[in-house]
Every structure is written in C-alpha cells, then in structure tokens.
C-alpha positions, 0 to 999 in steps of 0.5 A: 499312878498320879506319882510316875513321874516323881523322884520317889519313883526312880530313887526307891523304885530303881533300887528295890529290884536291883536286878533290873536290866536298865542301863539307867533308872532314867530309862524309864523314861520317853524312848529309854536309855539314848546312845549319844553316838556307838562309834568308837573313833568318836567316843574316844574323842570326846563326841567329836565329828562335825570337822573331823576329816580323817588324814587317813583313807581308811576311816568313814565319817557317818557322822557328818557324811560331808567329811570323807574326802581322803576316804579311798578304801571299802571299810567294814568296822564292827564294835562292841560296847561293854557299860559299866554303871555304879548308881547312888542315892541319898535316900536310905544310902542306897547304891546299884550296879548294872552292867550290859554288852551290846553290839553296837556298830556295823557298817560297811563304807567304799569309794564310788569314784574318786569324788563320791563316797558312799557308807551303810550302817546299824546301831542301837539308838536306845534301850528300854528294859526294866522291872522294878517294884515299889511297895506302900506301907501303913504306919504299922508296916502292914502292906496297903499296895504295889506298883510294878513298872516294867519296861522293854524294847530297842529303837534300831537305827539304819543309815545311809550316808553318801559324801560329795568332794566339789574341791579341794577344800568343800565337801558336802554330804547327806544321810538317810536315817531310818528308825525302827523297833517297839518299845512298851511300858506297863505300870501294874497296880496292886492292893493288898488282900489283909484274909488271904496275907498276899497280893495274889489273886486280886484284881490288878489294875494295868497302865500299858503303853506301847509305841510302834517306831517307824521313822525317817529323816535326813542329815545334811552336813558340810565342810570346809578345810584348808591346808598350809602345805609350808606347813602342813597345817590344817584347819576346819570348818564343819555344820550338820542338821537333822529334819525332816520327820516323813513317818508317825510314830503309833502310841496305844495306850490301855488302862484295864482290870484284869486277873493272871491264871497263871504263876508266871503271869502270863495269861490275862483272864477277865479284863475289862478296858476302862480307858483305850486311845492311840495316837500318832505324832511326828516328832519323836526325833526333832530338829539336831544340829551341830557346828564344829573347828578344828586344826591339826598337822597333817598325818600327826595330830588333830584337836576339834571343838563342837557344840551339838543341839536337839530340840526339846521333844514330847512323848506319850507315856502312860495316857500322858504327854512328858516333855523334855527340854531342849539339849546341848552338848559341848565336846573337845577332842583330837588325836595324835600320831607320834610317827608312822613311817617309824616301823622299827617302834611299834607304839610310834605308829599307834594312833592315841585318841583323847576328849571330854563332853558336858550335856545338859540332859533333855530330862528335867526333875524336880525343877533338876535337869539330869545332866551328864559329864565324861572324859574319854581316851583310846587307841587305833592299834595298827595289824603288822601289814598295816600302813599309812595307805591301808590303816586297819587295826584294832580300835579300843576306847574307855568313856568315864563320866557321870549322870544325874545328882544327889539332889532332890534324892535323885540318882547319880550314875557313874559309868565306865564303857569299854569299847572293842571293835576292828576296823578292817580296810583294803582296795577291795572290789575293784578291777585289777588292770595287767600290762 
C-alpha cells in the first residue's frame, strides 16, 4: 500500500498483466487517461483552436466558442478514434502494446441568426480501466504477497457553446461544460498461505476508491481578426478561460477485510471495515487558459501559434491526496488549400492539415515530470456535391508522438491515433421563401 505511487508500481506492474485495457500505465492515476481535445480538425493541427476562425461556413469551433463568425450552416460531425500505444521500460526490457476504438466526438452546431451561432456536443474526457497484478517474492523465490490494482470507468463531457459576432472583426462567445460519470479504484492485498501453496481462500485486505463526478464550469473566449482585402490576408487574435467549478466531485474511500465465496470473486462475505470516510472537493477541473495568433490567406492557407495552461489540481486516491503540477502546452499548426474553384483536380480541393505540440505533463515521478510530444497531419476530403459554400467531407487525421521516459525505470509510450469522422453541412432547418 505504502509503495502506490512509486515507479515500481507502473513500471512491473503495468507490464505483468499485459492484457489490461488502459490506454497508459499512467491511467492510473487521478482521474485516468485525459484526451487533450477529440476533435479531429484540431488534433490534425497540432492542438490548435484559440485564433483559428474557419474561412469555411461549415465548421464550428468548440473550442473557442468566440470563432465562429463565418459559421452559416447546421453542422452535424461524428468521429471515431483508434490509439495505438507501444509502451517500453528499462526494467527487465520490458515492451507492451495496447490498442482502443472509441467514439469520440458528437455534435450538432447551427445559426440562430446571422450574428449568433449556437453548438451542443459530447466527448469522452478520460478513461480509467485497468488490472494489473504485482507479486513479492522471498530470496528463494517463494511467494511471500500480491497486490491487485484495478481500476474503471469514464468521465463524459457535455457542452454548449453559443458565439456572438459585435463586428466584423470581434466576436465573443461562452460554453457550458458539464462533467459527469464514476471512476473506481481497488488496490487488493494478498498473503500467501505456504500449507494450502496459493493465495486462495485467505483473507484479502481491499483499498477502494470511488469518485462520483458531477461538475460544471464555463469557458468564456474571444477573438480578434482583421483582413487586408488588397490582399487577402488575415490576421488573428484569440483568448479563452475556464472557471467557475459550481458542483462537488463525492470521493468514498473504504479500507476493509474480507473473503470472496466465489471464483469469480464477486461476492464479498465476512467484511469488516476498518477505515471508511468521504470527502467532496471543487476543484477536480481548475482554472485553464489559452492565448493563441494566427495569419493566413483567406480561402487558401492558415498557420497559428498557442500556448495552453491548467493549473496544477489534487485528488483523492486510496485515502490520500496526489497533487499534480501545473501544465502547459505549446502547439503550432495551420492548413492549406491548394484550389478550390479547381473542380477539374480533385485533390486540388482537399483541405491538408498540419501541426505538432509539446506538454509538460501534470504527473511528476520521481523528481521526473511525464511529459508529452507529437506531430500530427490530416485531410478534409471534400463529398462530390461539395463547395466552397457547403464544405462537408470525409475528416481523417494521424497524431504521433511520445509520453514519459526511460529514466528512473519509468515507462515510454509511443502512440499512433488514427481518427475517422464526417462532417456533414447544409442550410437545414430553415424556411424556404417562393416568389
């Protein structure tokens, strides 16, 4: 128990029960696995968001609800994420893959009138689901313990987000982000029984932590954008926070003794508690900001700078309080279209996307913070009806990249997502006027 939060846990542990779930060892942790942003327009450049204004009337911003100026179609964009993770440690030359297909983005967006646009969506905020099993041996190899850790659950993310153009040049805009879902921790201790040769029928000594999710916060952005019509340059300013935690997150924690009375370990008989206690905290998901600029040509290419921060947040686990560090992210990105009135070329009407990032992780270890890299590049492949004024299509973007280190026998994780998702636009609801 006293050793859960040291590198031997992630580093034997994660690897001797190879079939775990987890997305990352490092899942383990706090609220489990978190996904920076689902969104396959925004991953495929690099992470960002806050200037990006769309040239395009089809694509809404959730992101930084203040950039959706040129939005003028209802939008409805479902995606699909497929991680790949390649993990390796130093301790014994161990090496893992894990792999996991997710829906990870919904979302519905239309005008309410020419200044006013209004978005609702759903993704996956951070996963938890693990099993892995690590085991104490005497000088001569005999069995002395084992510990099983065990971990489950999502943490959903609902949000409405509704944009306000004051001019031509600034917008403001605001989101309601509302949190929700369960996520559990069990760490089982076992002593080895030398007369019967297994762990089977002894007492087991369980470490449970449940946490109840229900939060709610706002995001407020804005943005700032000028065009040279000479020339048909744009440039632009963006700013977003996160604040306002209104609901308690409810952590139970239970230490207790008890028995299963079944293989499958299901049913728990003679359990004593020894230790139970809750506790409610607010601040789960901190304060966040965000400052991007960006410039491009209008309808032909976009390149954009950002700079991201969350404040460091702590959380309940096994009785204790983990902090984590403060985090920040440095993402570069844009996209480029060669020629879209060129209908005679296909791929002359495909919209390229490009970027790369680097996150100073929240997780510290060993003096060692868990930090994270990538490069990412994807496609808006245009349907055959599609134009400059509807553009719906095919999105398909690649994220590559690494996470963690070597050191200290921690693990590095080499992941490849492959994203999918359509995006399909039109002037729908609304009425049609006849001479």
């Amino acid at each position: 128990m006293k050793k859960i939060f040291v590198v031997s846990f992630i580093s034997v542990g994660y690897f001797l029960n190879a079939q775990s779930l987890s997305n990352s060892p490092y899942a383990t942790y706090g609220i489990g696995d978190v996904k920076y942003d689902n969104t396959i327009e925004t991953t495929s450049m690099g992470g960002i968001s806050t200037a990006f204004i769309s040239d395009f009337t089809s694509s809404f911003n959730f992101a930084n609800p203040a950039n959706n100026a040129n939005f003028e179609l209802t939008s409805i964009r479902l995606e699909a994420t497929n991680e790949n993770n390649y993990f390796k440690s130093n301790y014994n030359d161990m090496k893992s893959t894990k792999h996991s297909t997710y829906l990870s983005n919904i979302s519905l967006a239309f005008p309410l009138s020419p200044k006013v646009k209004m978005g609702i969506s759903y993704q996956p905020y951070s996963s938890k689901s693990y099993d892995i099993v690590t085991e104490q041996l005497a000088a001569d190899g005999t069995p002395m313990y084992k510990n099983n850790f065990k971990g489950s659950g999502t943490l959903n993310a609902a949000q409405v987000a509704v944009s306000y153009k004051i001019n031509q040049e600034l917008s403001v805009g605001a989101r309601a982000n509302l949190y929700f879902g369960d996520l559990n921790d069990l760490n089982e201790f076992r002593a080895y029984n030398p007369a019967t040769g297994s762990y089977a029928g002894e007492y087991v000594n369980g470490y449970q932590t449940k946490n109840r999710v229900r939060n709610f916060n706002f995001t407020l952005g804005t943005s700032y954008q000028t065009l040279n019509t000479r020339t048909d340059k744009k440039f632009t300013v963006g700013a977003t926070a996160t604040f306002g935690n209104t609901s308690n997150m409810t952590t139970e924690y239970v230490n207790s003794t008890y028995r299963y009375s079944d293989a499958q370990e299901t049913n728990k008989v003679y359990e004593t508690i020894i230790e139970q206690k809750e506790t409610k905290s607010k601040n789960l998901l901190p304060l966040q900001a965000s400052v991007g600029v960006g410039y491009g040509s209008e309808n032909h290419w976009f390149l954009s700078g950002q700079v991201d921060y969350k404040k460091g947040e702590d959380i309940s686990y096994f009785g204790k309080t983990f902090d984590f560090q403060d985090t920040y992210r440095v993402s570069a990105g844009g996209w480029y279209l060669p020629n879209y009135n060129n209908f005679r070329s296909y791929f002359s009407r495909v919209i390229y996307r490009y970027g790369a990032f680097y996150e100073r992780g929240n997780l510290k270890l060993e003096g060692t913070s868990i930090n994270k890299f990538g490069i990412s590049a994807g496609v808006m492949l245009p349907f055959k009806t599609s134009s400059i004024t509807r553009m719906s299509g095919l999105e398909i973007g690649l994220e590559v990249g690494k996470r963690g280190t070597l050191k200290n026998n921690l693990i590095n994780q080499n992941f490849v997502n492959l994203k999918i998702g359509f995006n399909f636009a039109d002037k729908w609801f609304r009425k049609t006027l006849y001479n």
